[in-house]
C-alpha positions as MATLAB code, in Angstrom:
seq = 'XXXXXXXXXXXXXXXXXXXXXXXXXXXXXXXXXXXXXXXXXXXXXXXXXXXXXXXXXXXXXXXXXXXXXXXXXXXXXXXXXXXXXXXXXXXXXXXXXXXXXXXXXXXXXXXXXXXXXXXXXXXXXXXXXXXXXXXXXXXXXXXXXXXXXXXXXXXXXXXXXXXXXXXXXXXXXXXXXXXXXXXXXXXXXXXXXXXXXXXXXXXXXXXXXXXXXXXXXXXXXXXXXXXXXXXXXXXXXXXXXXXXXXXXXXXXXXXXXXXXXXXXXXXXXXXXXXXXXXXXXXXXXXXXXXXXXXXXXXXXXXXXXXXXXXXXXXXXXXXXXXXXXXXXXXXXXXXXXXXXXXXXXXXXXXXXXXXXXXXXXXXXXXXXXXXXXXXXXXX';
ca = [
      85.146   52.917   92.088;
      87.540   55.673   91.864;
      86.127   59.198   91.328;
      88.517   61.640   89.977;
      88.169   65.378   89.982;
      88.005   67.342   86.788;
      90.450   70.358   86.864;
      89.976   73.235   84.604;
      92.479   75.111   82.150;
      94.636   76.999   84.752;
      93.841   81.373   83.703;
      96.941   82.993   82.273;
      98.768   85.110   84.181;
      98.976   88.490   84.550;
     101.744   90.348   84.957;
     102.207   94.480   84.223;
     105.008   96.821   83.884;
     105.192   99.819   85.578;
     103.945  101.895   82.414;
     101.030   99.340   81.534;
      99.462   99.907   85.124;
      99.915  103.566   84.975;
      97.903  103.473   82.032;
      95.410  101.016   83.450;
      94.965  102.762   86.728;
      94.219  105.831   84.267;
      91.480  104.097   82.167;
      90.047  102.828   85.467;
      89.456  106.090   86.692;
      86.994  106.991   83.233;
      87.117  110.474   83.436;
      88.083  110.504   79.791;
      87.636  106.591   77.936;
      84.727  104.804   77.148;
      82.800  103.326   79.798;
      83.753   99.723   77.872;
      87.869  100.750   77.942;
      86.660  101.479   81.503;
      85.455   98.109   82.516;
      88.234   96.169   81.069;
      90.977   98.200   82.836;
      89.202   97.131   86.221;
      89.321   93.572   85.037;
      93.127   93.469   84.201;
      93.786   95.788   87.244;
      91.683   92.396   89.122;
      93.392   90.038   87.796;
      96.899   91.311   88.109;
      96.397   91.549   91.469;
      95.425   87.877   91.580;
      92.055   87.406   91.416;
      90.474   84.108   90.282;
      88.658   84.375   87.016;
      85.412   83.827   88.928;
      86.715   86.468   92.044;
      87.556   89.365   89.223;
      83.820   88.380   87.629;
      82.674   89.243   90.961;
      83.781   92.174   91.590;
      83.573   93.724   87.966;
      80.161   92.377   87.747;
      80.806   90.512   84.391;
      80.581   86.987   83.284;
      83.812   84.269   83.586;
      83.599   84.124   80.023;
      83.942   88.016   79.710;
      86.783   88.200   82.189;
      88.819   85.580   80.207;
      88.581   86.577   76.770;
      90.080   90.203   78.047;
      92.653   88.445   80.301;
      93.284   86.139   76.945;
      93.328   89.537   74.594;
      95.790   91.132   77.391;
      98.382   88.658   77.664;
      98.425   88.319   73.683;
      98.431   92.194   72.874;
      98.938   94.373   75.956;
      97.215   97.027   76.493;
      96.497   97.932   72.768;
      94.655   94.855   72.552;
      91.708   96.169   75.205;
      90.776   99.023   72.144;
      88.241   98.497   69.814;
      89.085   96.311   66.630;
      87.517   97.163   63.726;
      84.147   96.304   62.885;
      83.707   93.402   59.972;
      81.588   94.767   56.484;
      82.143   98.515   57.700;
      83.493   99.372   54.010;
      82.120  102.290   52.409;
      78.265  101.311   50.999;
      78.395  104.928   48.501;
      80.644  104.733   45.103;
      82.111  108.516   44.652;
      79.856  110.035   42.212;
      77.540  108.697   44.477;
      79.034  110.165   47.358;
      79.692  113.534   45.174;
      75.876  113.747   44.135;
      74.900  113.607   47.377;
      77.253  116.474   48.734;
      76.149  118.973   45.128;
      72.311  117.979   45.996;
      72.808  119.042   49.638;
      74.653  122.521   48.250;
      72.949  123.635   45.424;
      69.465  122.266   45.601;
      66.320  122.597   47.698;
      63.675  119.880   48.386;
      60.405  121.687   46.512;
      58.268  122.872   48.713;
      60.787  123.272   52.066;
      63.821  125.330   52.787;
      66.660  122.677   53.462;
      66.902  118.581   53.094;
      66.348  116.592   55.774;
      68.421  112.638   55.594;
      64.710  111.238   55.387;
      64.062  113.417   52.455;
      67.197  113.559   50.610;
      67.562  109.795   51.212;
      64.001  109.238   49.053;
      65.627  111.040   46.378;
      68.777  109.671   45.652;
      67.600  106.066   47.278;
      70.085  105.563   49.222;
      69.428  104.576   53.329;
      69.138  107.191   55.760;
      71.860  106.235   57.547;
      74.419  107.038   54.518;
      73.027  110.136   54.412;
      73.988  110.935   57.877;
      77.504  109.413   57.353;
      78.045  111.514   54.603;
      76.624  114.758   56.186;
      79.084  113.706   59.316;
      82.031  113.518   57.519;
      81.903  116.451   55.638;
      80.715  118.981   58.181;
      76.945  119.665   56.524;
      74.193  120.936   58.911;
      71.503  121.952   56.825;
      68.691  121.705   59.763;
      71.316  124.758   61.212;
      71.739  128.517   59.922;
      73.716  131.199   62.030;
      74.197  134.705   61.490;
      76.388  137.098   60.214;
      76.581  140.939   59.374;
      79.662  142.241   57.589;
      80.941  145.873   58.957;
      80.281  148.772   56.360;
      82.884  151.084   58.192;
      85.066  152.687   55.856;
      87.682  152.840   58.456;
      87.382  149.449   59.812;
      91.033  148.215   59.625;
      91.823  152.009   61.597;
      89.107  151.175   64.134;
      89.844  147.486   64.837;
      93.881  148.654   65.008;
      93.408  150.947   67.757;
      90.363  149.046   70.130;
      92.888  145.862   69.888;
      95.929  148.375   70.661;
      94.114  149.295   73.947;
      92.941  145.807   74.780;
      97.245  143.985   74.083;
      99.446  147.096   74.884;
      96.984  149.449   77.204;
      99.029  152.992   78.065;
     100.320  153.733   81.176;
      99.124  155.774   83.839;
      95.858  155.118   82.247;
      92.338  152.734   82.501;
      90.337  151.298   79.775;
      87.081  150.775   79.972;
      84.568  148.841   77.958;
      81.141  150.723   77.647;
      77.825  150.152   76.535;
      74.201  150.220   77.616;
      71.586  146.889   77.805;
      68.323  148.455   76.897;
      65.090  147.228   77.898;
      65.767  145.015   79.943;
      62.513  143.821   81.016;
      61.197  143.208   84.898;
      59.183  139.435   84.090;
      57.077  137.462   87.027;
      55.953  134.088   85.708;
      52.427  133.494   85.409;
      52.628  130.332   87.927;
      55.341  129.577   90.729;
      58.819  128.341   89.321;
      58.935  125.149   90.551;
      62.538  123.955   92.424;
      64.977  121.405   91.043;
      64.349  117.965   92.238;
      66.400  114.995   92.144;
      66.157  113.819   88.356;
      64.144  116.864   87.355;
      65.498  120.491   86.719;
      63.645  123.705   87.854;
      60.623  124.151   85.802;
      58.380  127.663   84.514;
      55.553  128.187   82.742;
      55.980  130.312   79.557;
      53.205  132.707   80.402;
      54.613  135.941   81.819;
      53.849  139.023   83.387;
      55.615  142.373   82.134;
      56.251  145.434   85.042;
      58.323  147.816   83.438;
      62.134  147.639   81.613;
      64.864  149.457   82.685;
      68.646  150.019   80.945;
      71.916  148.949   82.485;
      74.822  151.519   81.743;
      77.868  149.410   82.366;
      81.806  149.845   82.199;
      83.831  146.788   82.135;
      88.014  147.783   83.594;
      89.780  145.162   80.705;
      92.673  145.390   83.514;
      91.164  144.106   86.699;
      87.713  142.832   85.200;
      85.613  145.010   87.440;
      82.235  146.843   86.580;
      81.028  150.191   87.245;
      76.882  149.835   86.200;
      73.699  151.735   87.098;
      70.365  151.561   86.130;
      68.094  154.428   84.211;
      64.370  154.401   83.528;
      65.432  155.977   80.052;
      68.096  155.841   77.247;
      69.377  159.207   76.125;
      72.050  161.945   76.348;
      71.169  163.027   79.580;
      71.449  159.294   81.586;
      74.846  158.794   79.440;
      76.363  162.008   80.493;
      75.264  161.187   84.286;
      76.682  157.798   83.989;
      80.151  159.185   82.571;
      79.873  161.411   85.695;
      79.981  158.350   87.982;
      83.072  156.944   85.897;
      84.503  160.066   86.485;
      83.817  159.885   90.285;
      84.986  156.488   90.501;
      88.295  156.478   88.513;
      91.168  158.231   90.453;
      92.278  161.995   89.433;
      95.718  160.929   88.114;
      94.660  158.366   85.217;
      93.528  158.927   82.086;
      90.625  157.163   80.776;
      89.728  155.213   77.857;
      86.546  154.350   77.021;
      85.509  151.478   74.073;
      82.310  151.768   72.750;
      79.890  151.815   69.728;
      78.193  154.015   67.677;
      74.881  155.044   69.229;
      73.940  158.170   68.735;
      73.702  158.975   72.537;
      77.443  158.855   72.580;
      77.977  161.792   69.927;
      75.710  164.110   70.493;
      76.064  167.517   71.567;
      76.247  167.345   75.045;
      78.380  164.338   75.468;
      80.863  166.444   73.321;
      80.577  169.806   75.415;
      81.332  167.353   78.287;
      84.348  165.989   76.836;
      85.408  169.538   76.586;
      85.633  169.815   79.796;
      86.553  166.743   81.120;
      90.189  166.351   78.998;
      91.184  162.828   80.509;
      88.888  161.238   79.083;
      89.303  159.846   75.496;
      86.780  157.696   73.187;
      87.257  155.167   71.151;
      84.426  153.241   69.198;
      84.299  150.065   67.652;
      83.464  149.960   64.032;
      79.777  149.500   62.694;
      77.968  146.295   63.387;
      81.389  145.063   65.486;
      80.009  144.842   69.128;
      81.781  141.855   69.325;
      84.961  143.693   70.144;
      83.757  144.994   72.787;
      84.120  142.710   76.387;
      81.378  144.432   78.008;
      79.137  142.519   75.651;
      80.448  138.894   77.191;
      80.273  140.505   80.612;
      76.220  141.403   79.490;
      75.841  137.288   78.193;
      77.125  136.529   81.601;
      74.758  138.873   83.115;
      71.849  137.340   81.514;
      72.422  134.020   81.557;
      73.300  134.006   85.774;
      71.521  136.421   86.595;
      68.468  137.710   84.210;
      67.075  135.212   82.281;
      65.520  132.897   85.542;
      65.169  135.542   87.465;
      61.237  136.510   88.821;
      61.052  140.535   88.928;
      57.485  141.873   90.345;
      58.871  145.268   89.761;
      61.261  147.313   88.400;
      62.982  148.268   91.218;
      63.273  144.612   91.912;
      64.753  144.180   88.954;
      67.099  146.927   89.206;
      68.031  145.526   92.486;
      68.958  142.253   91.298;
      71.144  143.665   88.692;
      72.828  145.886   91.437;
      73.615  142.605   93.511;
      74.775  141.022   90.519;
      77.484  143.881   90.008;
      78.368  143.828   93.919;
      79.017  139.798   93.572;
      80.725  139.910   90.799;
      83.325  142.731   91.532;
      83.885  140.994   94.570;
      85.892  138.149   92.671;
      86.392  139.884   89.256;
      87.917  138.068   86.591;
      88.818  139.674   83.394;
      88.466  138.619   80.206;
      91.937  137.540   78.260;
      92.360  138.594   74.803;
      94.603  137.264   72.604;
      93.595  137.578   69.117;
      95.864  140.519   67.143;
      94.631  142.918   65.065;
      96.413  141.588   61.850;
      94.596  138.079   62.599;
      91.175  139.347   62.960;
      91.246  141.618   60.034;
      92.682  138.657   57.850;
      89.850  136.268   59.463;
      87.204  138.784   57.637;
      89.035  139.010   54.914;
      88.877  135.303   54.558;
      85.094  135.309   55.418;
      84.345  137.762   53.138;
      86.568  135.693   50.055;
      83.880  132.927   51.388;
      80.629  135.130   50.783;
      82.249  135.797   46.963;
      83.118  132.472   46.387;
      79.482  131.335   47.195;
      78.170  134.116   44.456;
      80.473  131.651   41.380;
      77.661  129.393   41.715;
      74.841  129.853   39.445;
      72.441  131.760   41.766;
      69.327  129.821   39.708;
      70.907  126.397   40.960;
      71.391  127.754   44.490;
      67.819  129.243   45.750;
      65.286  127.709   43.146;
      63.631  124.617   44.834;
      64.270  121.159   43.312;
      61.762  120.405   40.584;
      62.516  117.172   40.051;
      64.615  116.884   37.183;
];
């Protein structure tokens, strides 16, 4: 009796152009696909180089099946054909006035009893699933388990003030350095309650919440916008007196010839009395503050977050002298790779982005203010 061997379906072939391997190669890499656009790159990639359905499965770590349908999609579609398609019964489930009741309920309307919906909660009332509430809430940009700040200036010469701090920080004058001042008050010296425990593999650094306070001190800081370098030192206190010593170590620092700019806000300890009789006397220098309840325009404040956040906020002080220590590093470190901050925003487009916020704030005040902070009653 004759015995014959069954022979399979021979696996299409793969061949790529020069641009559809380029791309490939790319997706293989997954630095910036999804980990499935990923996997089926590798498997063309395989099989183009001749690999047996069974040798690519292999390698990839898929099943035969797996690697064929994608060699099958390949040689039918190219590489658009190794995308997602579409996902069957994905139509929309909400009708608009559906869709539109849902958006004025989020708006205008509180759940009774609580200070913003939740999907579980909103979803009860309008029954509809949770899930379309999410969709919904995706689509159109609604966070209402988020609230952020804001505080509008009150300076009457705002648009004078924000003119001339930009002026400095896009066209600086010659023969001259700007500086960025302010102080970080109260900065506290914290030692945990308990060891901090070190990172492990899998598991970050870990400390208990419990603290002990020794003292605070306050950073006096000046940030050069030019090279990104910072004069700081420390003081036990916060008044005229440390301000006018720390303007006498700016005036040490900065060379005879340039004039010097300083940026700053509106604390009192910068106008009073003595800081002006100073001034007198010291000609080159020239102030220039930021208006009312706009630190953000000044970059000493970023070089503070950065302060804080590297240097501050995990640190373990037993003392105040250790803290003022670690803040001294901190300054030594960074000045010896300084980096300054780029801006790039005019003065024209930041006053018209508050004007536009503010047209926002009087828009919100059409609404009936009734409808917008009386809690749903049900009706």
């Amino acid at each position: 009796m004759q015995s014959h061997t069954r022979m399979g379906r021979p696996p299409t072939a793969i061949t790529l152009t020069t641009s559809q391997r380029r791309d490939l190669e790319r997706w293989a890499k997954g630095r910036s696909v999804s980990h499935q656009l990923v996997l089926r790159a590798r498997i063309i990639l395989a099989c183009a180089d001749g690999g047996s359905t069974n040798e690519v499965a292999e390698l990839v770590q898929v099943t035969p099946q797996t690697v064929s349908r994608w060699r099958k999609r390949f040689a039918q579609g190219g590489t658009n054909a190794l995308h997602d398609l579409p996902r069957p019964n994905t139509d929309r489930k909400l009708a608009d006035d559906k869709v539109e009741e849902l958006i004025r309920t989020t708006l205008q309307t509180k759940p009774k009893g609580r200070t913003h919906w939740s999907t579980r909660l909103l979803a009860e009332k309008l029954g509809v699933s949770q899930s379309s509430v999410s969709r919904v809430w995706r689509a159109f940009k609604l966070k209402p388990h988020r609230q952020d700040t804001f505080r509008l200036s009150t300076d009457d010469f705002f648009i004078e003030k924000v003119r001339d701090v930009v002026g400095l920080y896009m066209s600086p004058p010659d023969n001259a350095i700007v500086l960025c001042v302010d102080e970080k008050s109260q900065v506290q010296a914290l030692e945990r309650g308990q060891p901090v425990l070190p990172m492990l593999f899998g598991q970050p650094a870990r400390k208990t919440p419990q603290y002990l306070r020794h003292g605070t001190t306050t950073l006096f800081a000046a940030l050069d916008i030019a090279t990104g370098q910072v004069i700081g030192e420390c003081h036990r206190r916060h008044r005229a007196v440390e301000f006018r010593s720390f303007l006498k170590t700016i005036d040490k620092e900065v060379p005879d010839e340039l004039q010097v700019h300083l940026i700053m806000d509106n604390y009192s300890t910068h106008m009073a009395p003595e800081i002006q009789r100073w001034l007198k006397k010291h000609p080159r220098f020239h102030f220039h503050f930021v208006p009312t309840y706009s630190s953000w325009l000044n970059q000493v404040e970023r070089w503070f977050a950065l302060l804080t956040e590297q240097a501050l906020r995990r640190g373990v002080h037993r003392s105040t002298q250790a803290l003022e220590q670690a803040i001294r590093d901190y300054i030594e470190a960074h000045n010896e790779n300084p980096k300054p901050f780029i801006w790039t925003k005019t003065a024209d487009q930041i006053i018209a982005a508050v004007a536009r916020h503010c047209q926002r704030q009087l828009d919100l005040y059409a609404y009936d203010p009734d409808t917008i902070d009386t809690a749903d009653s049900g009706h």
